[in-house]
N, C-alpha and C positions, 0 to 999 in steps of 0.2 A: 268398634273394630270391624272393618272389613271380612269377607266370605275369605280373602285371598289372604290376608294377614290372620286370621285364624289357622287354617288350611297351612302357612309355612309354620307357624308354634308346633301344628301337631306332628308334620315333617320331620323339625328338630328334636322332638320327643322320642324319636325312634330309636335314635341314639343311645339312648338309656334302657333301652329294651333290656331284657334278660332272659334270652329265648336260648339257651345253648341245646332242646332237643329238635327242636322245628326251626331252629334258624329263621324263622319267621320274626322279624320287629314288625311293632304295632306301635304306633304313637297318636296320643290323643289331643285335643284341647277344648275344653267346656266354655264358655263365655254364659255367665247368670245375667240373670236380668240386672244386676246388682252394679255391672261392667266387670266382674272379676273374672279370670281365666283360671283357671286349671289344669294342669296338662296331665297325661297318665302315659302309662307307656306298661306293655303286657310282660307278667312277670309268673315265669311257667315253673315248675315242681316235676322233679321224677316220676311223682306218685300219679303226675297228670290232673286226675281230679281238683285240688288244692290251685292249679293255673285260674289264673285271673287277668280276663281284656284288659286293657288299654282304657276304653272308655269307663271300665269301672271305676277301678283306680282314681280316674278322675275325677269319675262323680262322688266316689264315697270320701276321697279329700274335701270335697265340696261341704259335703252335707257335714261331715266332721266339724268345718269351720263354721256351720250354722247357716250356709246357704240353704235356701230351698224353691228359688225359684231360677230357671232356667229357659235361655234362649236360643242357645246352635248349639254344638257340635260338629268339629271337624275329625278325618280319620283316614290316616294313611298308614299303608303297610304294605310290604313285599317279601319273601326268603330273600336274606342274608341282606336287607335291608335296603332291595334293590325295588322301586315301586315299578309295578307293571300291570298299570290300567286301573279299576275302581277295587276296592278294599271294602268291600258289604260287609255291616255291623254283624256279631253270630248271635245264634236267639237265645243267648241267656243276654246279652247286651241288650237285645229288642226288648224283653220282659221287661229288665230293670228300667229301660227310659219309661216305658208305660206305668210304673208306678209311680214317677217322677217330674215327668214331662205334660206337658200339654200336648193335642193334638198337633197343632201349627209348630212344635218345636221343631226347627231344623238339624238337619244331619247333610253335611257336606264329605263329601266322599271325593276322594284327592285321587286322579289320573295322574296326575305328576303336578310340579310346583307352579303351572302355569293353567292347567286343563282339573276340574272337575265336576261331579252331579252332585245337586240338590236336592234332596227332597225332603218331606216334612214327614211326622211321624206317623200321621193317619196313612198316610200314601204309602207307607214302607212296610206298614202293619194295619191292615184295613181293618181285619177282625181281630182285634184283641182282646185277652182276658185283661180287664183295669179290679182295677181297686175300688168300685161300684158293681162288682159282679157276685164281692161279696161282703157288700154293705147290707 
């Protein structure tokens, strides 16, 4: 699957959001090593704490199904599900890839359905706490 054909999955995942206090949709899409997708999309709670990204969602569908190896991640989002420019992962999303992901896992971050940045997860997250920090 293409960077561009991931990138529109997680677009249309937006759709599904469930953001009624932040108006904010997030939509995701995992691709594993495996070729399978994933999509997630962020699903918020009054109580606030209890909200959960988009990209979790996705992955913890993932790992549910017994995935556990992974290749990108794409991720778009805007208030009232309008996108307007890069969508940066929030750092309980960075944490979680880091106990999941490889360094070289990508993370595609959607400017709109035509335009956006790549970067990998060392690049995004130079010093990270991993799951070797407390081996």
């Amino acid at each position: 699957m293409t960077d561009k054909e991931l990138l529109f999955t997680a677009i249309k995942a937006m759709d599904k959001s469930y953001s009624p206090y932040s108006q904010c949709k997030v939509g995701a899409a995992l691709l594993t090593k495996s070729g399978k997708v994933y999509t997630g999309t962020n699903i918020e709670n009054a109580a606030f704490s209890p909200t959960i990204c988009a990209e979790r969602v996705a992955l913890f569908k993932a790992i549910s199904e017994g995935e556990n190896e992974f290749n990108k991640i794409a991720v778009a989002g805007g208030k009232n599900g309008v996108i307007d420019g890069i969508f940066a992962p929030c750092g309980v999303w960075r944490q979680v890839m880091r106990e999941f992901c490889d360094d070289d896992f990508e993370i595609i971050m959607g400017e709109s359905e035509e335009a956006y940045k790549k970067v990998t997860l060392k690049e995004l997250l130079p010093h990270s706490f991993s799951p070797d920090n407390v081996r």
